[in-house]
C-alpha positions as CSV (number, residue, x, y, z in Angstrom):
1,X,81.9,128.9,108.3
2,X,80.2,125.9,106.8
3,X,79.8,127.1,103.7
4,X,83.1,128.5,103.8
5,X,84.7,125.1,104.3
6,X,82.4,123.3,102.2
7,X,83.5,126.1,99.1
8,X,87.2,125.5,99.8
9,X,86.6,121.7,99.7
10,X,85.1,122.2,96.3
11,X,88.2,124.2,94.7
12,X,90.3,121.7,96.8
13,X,88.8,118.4,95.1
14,X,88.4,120.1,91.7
15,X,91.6,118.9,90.4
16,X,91.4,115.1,91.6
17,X,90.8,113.7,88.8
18,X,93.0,115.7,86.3
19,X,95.7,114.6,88.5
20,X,94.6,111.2,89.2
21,X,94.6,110.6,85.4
22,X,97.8,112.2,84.5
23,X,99.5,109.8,87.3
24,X,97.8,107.2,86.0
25,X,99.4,108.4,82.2
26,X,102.6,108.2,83.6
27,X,103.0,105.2,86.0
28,X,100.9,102.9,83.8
29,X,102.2,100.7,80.9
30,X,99.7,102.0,77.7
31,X,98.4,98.9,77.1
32,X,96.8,98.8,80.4
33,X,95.9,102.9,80.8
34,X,92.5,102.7,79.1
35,X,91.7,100.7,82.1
36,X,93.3,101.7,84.5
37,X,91.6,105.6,83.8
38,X,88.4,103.2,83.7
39,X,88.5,101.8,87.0
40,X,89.3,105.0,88.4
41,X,87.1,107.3,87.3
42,X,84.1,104.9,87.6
43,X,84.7,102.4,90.5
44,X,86.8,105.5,92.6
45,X,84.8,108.4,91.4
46,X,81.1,107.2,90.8
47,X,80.9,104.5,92.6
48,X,82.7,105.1,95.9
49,X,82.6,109.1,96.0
50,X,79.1,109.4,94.7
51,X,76.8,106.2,95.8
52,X,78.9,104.6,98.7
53,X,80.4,107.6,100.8
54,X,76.8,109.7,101.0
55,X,74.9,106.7,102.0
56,X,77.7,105.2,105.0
57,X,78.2,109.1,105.8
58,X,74.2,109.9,106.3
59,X,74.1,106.7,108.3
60,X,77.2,108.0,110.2
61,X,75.7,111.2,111.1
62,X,72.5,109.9,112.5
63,X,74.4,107.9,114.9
64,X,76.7,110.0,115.8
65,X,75.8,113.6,114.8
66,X,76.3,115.7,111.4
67,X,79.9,117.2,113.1
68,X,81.8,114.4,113.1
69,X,80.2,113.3,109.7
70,X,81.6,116.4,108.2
71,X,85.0,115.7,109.9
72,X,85.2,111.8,109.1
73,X,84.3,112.8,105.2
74,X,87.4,115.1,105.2
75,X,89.4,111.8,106.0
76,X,90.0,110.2,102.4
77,X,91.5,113.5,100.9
78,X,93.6,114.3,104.2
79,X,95.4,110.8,103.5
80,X,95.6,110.8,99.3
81,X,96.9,114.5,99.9
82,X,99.7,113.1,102.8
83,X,100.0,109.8,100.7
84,X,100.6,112.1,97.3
85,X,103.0,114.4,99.1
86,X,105.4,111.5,100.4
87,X,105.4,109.1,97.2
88,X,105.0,111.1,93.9
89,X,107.8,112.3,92.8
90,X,108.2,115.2,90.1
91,X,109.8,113.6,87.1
92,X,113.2,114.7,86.3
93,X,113.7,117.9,83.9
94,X,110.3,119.2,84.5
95,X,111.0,121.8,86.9
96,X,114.0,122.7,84.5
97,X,112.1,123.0,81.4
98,X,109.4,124.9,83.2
99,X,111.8,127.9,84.8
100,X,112.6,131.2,83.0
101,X,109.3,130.3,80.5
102,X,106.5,132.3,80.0
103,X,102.9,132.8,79.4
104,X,101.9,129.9,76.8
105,X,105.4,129.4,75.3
106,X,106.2,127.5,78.6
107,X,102.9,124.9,78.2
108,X,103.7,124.7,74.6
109,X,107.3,123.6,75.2
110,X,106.5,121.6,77.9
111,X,104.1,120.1,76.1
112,X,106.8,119.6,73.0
113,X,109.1,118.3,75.0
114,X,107.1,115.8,76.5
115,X,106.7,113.7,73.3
């Protein structure tokens, strides 16, 4: 079951930053985007989810046992997913370009119509 859950967390976190940066594209002004993709993927992503969380979760799980390590480290995604499911909004037209399209015609013109 562990390794269950811990494969499902992988497939479930493999798309955070391809979505973090394509908010980022659209609710940032391009002047300040470089940046913005900058601080995110290297303050949030390196420095918080690889140095910071392992080292306050291993100290976490020797005082209080590996279970609720595992459970507390599931914490962060359960609230961007519930804080991403009340506030981003889909923008308008997107869902209208994207139905009755097919294959990679729909991407394509997507894509088109997005410039």
């Amino acid at each position: 079951m562990m390794l269950g859950a811990r494969l499902l967390m992988g497939v479930a976190e493999g798309g955070i930053m391809p979505i973090s940066q394509s908010l980022i594209a659209s609710e940032v002004a391009p002047r300040h985007r470089g940046l913005a993709m900058g601080v995110t993927q290297n303050f949030g992503s390196n420095l918080l989810g690889s140095f910071v969380a392992p080292v306050l979760l291993v100290a976490f799980a020797r005082t209080f046992g590996w279970r609720h390590a595992f459970f507390l480290a599931g914490i962060p995604g359960i609230v961007t997913a519930l804080l991403m499911w009340r506030l981003v909004r889909e923008p308008p037209g997107v869902r209208a370009r994207m139905m009755g399209r097919r294959g990679g015609h729909c991407v394509r013109r997507w894509l088109s119509g997005m410039s």
